[in-house]
C-alpha positions as CSV (number, residue, x, y, z in Angstrom):
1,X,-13.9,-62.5,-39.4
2,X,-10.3,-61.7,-39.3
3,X,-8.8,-59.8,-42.5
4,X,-5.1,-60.3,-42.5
5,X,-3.5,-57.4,-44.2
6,X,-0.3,-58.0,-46.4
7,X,2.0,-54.9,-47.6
8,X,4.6,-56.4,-50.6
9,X,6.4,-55.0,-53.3
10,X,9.5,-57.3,-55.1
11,X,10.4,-59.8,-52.5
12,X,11.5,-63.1,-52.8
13,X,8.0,-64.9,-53.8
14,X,9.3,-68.7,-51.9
15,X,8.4,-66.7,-48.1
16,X,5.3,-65.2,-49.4
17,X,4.3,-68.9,-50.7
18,X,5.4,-70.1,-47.3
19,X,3.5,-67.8,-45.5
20,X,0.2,-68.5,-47.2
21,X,0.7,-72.2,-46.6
22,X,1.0,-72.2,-42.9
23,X,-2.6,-70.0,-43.3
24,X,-3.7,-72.7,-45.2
25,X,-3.1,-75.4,-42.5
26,X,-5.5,-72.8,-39.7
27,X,-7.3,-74.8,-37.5
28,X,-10.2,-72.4,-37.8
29,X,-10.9,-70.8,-41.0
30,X,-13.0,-67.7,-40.6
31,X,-10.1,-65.1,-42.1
32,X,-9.2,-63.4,-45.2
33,X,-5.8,-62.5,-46.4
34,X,-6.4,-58.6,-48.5
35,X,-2.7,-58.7,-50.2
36,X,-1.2,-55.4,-51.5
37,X,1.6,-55.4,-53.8
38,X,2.3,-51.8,-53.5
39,X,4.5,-51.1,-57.6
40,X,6.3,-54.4,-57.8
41,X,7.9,-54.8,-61.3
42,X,5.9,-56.5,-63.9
43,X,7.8,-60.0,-63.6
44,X,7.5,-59.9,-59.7
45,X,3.6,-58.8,-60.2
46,X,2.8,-61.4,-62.6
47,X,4.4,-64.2,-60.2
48,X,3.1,-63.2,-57.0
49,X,-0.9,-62.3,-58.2
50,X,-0.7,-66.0,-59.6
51,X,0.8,-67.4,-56.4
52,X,-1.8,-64.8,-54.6
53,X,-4.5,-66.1,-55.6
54,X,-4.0,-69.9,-56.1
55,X,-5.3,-69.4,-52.3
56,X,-8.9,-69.5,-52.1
57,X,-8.3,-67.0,-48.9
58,X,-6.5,-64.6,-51.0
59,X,-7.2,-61.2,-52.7
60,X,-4.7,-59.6,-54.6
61,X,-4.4,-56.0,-55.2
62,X,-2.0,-53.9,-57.3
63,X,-2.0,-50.0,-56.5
64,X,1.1,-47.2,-56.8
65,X,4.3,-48.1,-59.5
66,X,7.5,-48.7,-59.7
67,X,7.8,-44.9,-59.8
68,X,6.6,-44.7,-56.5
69,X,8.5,-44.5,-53.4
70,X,8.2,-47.4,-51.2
71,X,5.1,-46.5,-49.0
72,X,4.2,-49.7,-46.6
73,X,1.6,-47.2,-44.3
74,X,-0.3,-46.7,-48.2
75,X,-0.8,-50.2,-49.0
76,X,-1.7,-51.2,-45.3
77,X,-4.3,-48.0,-45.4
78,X,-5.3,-49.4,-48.9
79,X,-5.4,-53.2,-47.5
80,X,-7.8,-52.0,-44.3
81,X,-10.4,-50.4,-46.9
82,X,-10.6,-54.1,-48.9
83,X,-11.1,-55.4,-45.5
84,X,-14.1,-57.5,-44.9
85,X,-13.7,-58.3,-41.6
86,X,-14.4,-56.4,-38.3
87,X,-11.4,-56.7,-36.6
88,X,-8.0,-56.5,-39.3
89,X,-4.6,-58.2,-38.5
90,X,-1.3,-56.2,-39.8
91,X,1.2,-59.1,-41.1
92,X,4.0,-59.8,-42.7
93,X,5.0,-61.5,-45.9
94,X,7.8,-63.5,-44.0
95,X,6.1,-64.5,-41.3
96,X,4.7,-68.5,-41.2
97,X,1.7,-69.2,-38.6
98,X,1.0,-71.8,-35.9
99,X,-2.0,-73.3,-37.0
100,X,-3.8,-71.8,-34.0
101,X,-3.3,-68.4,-34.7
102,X,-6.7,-67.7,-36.0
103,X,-8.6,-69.4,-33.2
104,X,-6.0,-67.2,-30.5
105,X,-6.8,-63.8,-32.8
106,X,-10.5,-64.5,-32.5
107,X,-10.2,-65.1,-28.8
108,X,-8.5,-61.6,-28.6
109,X,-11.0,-59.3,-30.4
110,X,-12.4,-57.3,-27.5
111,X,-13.9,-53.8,-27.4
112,X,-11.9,-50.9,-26.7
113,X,-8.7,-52.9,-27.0
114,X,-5.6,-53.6,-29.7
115,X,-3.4,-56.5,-29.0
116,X,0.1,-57.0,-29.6
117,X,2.1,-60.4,-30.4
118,X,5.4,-62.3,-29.5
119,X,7.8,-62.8,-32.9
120,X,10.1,-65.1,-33.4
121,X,12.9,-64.3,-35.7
122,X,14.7,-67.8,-37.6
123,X,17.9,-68.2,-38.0
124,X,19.6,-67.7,-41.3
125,X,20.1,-71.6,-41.9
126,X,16.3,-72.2,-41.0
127,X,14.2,-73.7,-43.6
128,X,10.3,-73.5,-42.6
129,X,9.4,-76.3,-45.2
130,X,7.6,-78.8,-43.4
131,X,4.9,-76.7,-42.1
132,X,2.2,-79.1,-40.7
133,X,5.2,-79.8,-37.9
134,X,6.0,-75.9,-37.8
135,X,6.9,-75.9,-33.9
136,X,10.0,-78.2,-34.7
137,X,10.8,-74.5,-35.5
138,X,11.6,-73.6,-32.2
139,X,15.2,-75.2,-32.2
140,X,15.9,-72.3,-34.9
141,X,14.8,-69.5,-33.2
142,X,17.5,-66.9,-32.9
143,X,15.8,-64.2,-30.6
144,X,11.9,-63.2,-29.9
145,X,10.9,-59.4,-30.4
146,X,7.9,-57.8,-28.8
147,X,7.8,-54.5,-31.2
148,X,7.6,-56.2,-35.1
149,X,4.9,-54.4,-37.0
150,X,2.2,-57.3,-35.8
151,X,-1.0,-55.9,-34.5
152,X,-4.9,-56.5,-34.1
153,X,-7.2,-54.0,-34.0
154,X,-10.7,-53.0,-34.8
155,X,-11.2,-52.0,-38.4
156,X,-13.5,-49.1,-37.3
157,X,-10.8,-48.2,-34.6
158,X,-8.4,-48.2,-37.6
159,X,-9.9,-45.9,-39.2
160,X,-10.7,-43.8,-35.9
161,X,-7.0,-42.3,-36.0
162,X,-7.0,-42.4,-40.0
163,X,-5.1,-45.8,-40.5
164,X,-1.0,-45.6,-40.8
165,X,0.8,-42.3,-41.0
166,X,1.7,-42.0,-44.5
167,X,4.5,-39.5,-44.2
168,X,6.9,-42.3,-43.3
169,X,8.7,-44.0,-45.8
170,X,10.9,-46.8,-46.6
171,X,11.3,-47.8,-43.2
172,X,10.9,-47.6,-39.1
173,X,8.2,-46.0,-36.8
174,X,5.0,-46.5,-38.8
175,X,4.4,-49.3,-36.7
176,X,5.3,-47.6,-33.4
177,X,3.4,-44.7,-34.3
178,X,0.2,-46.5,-35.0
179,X,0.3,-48.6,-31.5
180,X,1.2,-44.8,-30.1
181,X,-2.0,-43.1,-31.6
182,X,-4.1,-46.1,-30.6
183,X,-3.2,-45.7,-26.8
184,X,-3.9,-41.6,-27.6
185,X,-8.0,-42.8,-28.4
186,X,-8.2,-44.4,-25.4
187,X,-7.5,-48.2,-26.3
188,X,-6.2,-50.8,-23.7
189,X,-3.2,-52.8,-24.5
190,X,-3.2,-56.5,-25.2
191,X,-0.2,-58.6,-25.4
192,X,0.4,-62.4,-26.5
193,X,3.5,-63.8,-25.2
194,X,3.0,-67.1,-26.8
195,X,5.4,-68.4,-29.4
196,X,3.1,-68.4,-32.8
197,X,5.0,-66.6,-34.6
198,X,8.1,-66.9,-37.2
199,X,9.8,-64.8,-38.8
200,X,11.8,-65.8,-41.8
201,X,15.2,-65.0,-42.2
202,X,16.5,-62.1,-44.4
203,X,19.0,-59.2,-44.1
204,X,17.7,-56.1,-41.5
205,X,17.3,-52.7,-43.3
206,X,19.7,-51.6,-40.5
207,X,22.4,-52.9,-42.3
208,X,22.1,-51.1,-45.3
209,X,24.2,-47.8,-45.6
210,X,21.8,-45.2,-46.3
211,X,24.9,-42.4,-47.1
212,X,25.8,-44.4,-50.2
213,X,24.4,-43.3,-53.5
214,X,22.6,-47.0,-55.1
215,X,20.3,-47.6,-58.2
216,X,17.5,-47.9,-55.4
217,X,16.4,-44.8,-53.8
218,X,17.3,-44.3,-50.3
219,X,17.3,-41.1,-48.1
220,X,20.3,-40.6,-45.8
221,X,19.2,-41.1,-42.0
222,X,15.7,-42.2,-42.6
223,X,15.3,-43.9,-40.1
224,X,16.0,-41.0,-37.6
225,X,14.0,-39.1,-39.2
226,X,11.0,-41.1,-38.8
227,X,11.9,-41.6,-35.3
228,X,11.6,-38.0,-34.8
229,X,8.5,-37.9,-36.8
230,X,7.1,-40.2,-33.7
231,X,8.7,-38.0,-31.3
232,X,6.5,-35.5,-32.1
233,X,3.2,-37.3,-32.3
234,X,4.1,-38.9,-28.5
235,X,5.0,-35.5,-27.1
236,X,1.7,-33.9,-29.0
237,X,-0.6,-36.9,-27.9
238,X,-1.5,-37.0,-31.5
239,X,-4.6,-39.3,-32.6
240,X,-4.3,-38.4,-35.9
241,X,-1.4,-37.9,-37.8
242,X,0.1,-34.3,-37.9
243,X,0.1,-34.1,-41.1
244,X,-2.4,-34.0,-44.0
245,X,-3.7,-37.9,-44.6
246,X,-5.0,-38.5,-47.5
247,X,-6.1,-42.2,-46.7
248,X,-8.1,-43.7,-50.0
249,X,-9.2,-40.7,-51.5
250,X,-6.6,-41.0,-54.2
251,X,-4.8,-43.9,-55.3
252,X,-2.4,-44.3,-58.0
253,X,-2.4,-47.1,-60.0
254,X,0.0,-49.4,-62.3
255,X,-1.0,-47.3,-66.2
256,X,-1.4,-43.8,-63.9
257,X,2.7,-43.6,-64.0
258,X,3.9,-40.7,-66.0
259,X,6.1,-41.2,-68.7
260,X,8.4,-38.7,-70.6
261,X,5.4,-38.8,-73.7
262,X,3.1,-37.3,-70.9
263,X,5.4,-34.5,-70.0
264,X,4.3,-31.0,-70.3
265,X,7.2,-28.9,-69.3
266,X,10.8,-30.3,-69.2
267,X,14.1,-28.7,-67.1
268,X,17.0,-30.1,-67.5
269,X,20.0,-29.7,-65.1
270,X,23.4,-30.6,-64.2
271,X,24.3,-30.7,-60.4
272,X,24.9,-27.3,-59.6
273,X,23.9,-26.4,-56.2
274,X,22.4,-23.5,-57.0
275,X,20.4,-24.6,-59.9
276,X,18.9,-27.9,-58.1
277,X,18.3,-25.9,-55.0
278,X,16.4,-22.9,-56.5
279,X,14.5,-25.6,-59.0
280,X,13.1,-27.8,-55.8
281,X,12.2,-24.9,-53.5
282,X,11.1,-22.4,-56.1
283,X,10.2,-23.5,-59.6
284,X,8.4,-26.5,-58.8
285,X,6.2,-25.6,-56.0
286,X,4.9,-22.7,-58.5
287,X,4.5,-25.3,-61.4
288,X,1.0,-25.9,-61.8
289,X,-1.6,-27.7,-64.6
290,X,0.8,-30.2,-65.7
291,X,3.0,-32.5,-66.2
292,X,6.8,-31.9,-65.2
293,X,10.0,-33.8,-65.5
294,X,13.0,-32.6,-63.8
295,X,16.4,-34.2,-65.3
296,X,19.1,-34.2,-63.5
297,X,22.8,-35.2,-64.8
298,X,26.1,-34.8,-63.1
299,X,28.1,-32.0,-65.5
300,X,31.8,-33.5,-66.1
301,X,33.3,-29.7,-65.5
302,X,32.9,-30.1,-61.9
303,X,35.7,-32.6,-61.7
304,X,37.7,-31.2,-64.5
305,X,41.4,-29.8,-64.1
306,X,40.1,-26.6,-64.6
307,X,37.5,-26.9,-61.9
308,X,40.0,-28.3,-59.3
309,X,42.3,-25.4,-60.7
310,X,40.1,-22.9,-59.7
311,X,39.0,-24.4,-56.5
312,X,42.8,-24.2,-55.4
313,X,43.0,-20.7,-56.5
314,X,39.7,-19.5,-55.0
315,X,38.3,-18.0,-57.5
316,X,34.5,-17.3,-58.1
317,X,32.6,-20.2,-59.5
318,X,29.7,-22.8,-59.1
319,X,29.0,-25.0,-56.4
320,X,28.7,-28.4,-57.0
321,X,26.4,-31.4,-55.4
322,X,27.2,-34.8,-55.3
323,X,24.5,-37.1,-56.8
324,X,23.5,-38.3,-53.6
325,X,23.1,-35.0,-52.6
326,X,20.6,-34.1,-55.3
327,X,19.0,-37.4,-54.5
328,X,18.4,-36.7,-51.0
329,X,17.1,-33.2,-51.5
330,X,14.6,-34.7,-54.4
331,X,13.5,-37.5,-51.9
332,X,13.0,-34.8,-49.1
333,X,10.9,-32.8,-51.1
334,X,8.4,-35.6,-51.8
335,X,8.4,-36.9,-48.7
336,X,7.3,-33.2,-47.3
337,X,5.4,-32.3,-50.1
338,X,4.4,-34.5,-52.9
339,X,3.3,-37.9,-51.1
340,X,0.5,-37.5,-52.4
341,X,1.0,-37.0,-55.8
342,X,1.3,-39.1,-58.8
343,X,5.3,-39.0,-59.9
344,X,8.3,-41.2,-60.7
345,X,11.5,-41.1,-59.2
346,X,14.7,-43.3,-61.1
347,X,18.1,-43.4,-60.7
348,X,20.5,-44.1,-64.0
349,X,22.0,-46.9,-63.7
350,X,25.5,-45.3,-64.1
351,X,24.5,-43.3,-60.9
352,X,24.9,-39.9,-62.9
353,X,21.4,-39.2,-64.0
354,X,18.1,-38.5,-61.9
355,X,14.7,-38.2,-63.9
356,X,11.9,-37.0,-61.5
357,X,8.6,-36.6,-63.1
358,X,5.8,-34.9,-61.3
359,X,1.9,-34.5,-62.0
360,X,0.5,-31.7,-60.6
């Protein structure tokens, strides 16, 4: 059987529903979809584990919280270990099948091999409604991509190089990097050319300006970042990631999210370079047995008269950070160092306030 593994968290529910229709329409039915909504808000939650699981195909899961950084290589490691089948297919929640693309992945399961696939991405204007003629597509297909994030692969081989990296987040390279370490165990590469495919239309994360400071978390050059992260597995010949996997042996779950009631030790700080700095790489990382939430708030002083005064007079006084600044050190620190710990991360609305609340 062929387990199709879906990573979601707050999308647009009409190309999820669209999506588990054209599976619906398969020509061959030995598959599973295992669907992981990785800390969707409640409203999106409640909509999409009814839609989920009006498919008889369909499992739902809920792990992680809104709290939670977006982790897609988490819920993919999460979706694997639901996984009944013996070979697992990594999806996407905007893609719509041919209806022979179960019988073509059950042709491709071979021994000692992972196979790659041919996607191809809809124009904007492109409505995939009438799905049982889905290749009248074709006349909508702006380009065909050969790296998109679609693999099959051997569950046990899966878990041979300890599933997806889970240092990367929000996006790029965890894709890359998994094909990468498959080639380091020794498996041959298989690629479909055929068009099967179809990616629905939405905006690319590429176009989103990471060095602008937004409600929803984003770290500045990310994507680089990763890239580098890959870098470094391909020059080591890494198998397994680098760094420390923790792959199933904790997961966090909607009512683990720590709330202010929970806390155990509170700091509260405006954005003083100094302060935040020292916090991050010194107080925290020595905070132990508890709960802590960091508060963060951007002190008014800083863009007083006086402030600017004494800035043009160079005199002696505190540094300041901008609030994205703060945010990108916070987001660093968890990335390197608490991934794998229970926390919540939220930005004010107003864009002046941080709250980062960690278990430890």
């Amino acid at each position: 059987m062929i387990s199709f593994l879906f990573a979601y968290r707050n999308r647009d529910s009409k190309r999820v529903l669209l999506s588990l229709k054209s599976l619906a329409l398969q020509e061959h039915g030995n598959f599973e979809v295992v669907f992981v909504d990785y800390g969707s808000d409640d409203d999106k939650a409640s909509a999409i584990k009814k839609l989920v699981e009006s498919f008889a195909f369909s499992s739902y899961y809920y792990i992680a919280h809104p709290g939670l950084l977006w982790n897609k290589s988490k819920a993919l490691n999460y979706a694997a270990s639901k996984a009944k089948g013996d070979y697992v297919f990594v999806a996407d929640v905007d893609i719509c099948f041919n209806n022979k693309v179960v019988k073509m992945l059950q042709d491709y399961r071979q021994p000692g091999t992972y196979s790659l696939f041919k996607l191809s991405y809809l124009k904007e204007q492109a409505e995939p409604l009438k799905l049982k003629e889905i290749n009248t597509l074709d006349k909508d297909i702006k380009h065909h991509g050969s790296v998109n994030g679609m693999v099959l692969v051997g569950k046990d081989n899966f878990f041979k190089i300890e599933g997806y990296d889970e240092f990367y987040h929000f996006y790029g390279s965890e894709d890359v990097d998994f094909y990468l370490r498959l080639r380091h165990l020794g498996l041959k590469e298989q690629k479909n050319s055929d068009t099967l495919f179809y990616h629905q239309w939405h905006a690319i994360y590429n176009t989103i300006n990471d060095s602008v400071f937004e409600q929803k978390p984003r770290l500045f050059n990310i994507k680089k970042i990763n890239q580098q992260h890959f870098i470094n597995h391909q020059e080591s010949k890494a198998i397994q990631p680098i760094l420390i996997q923790k792959v199933n042996q904790q997961v966090w779950e909607k009512e683990d999210e720590p709330t202010e009631q929970m806390v155990t030790k509170q700091i509260r700080l405006t954005n003083d370079h100094a302060k935040v700095w020292h916090t991050l790489k010194i107080r925290l990382p020595n905070f132990e047995n508890g709960i802590v939430e960091l508060r963060i708030e951007e002190e008014a002083y800083f863009k007083s008269a006086k402030y600017k005064l004494k800035k043009r007079l160079r005199k002696s006084d505190r540094v300041p950070m901008t609030m994205k600044a703060v945010n990108d050190m916070i987001l660093e620190e968890i990335l390197l160092n608490y991934r794998h710990h229970n926390y919540s991360y939220k930005i004010s609305e107003d864009l002046k306030g941080i709250v980062f609340i960690l278990a430890k």
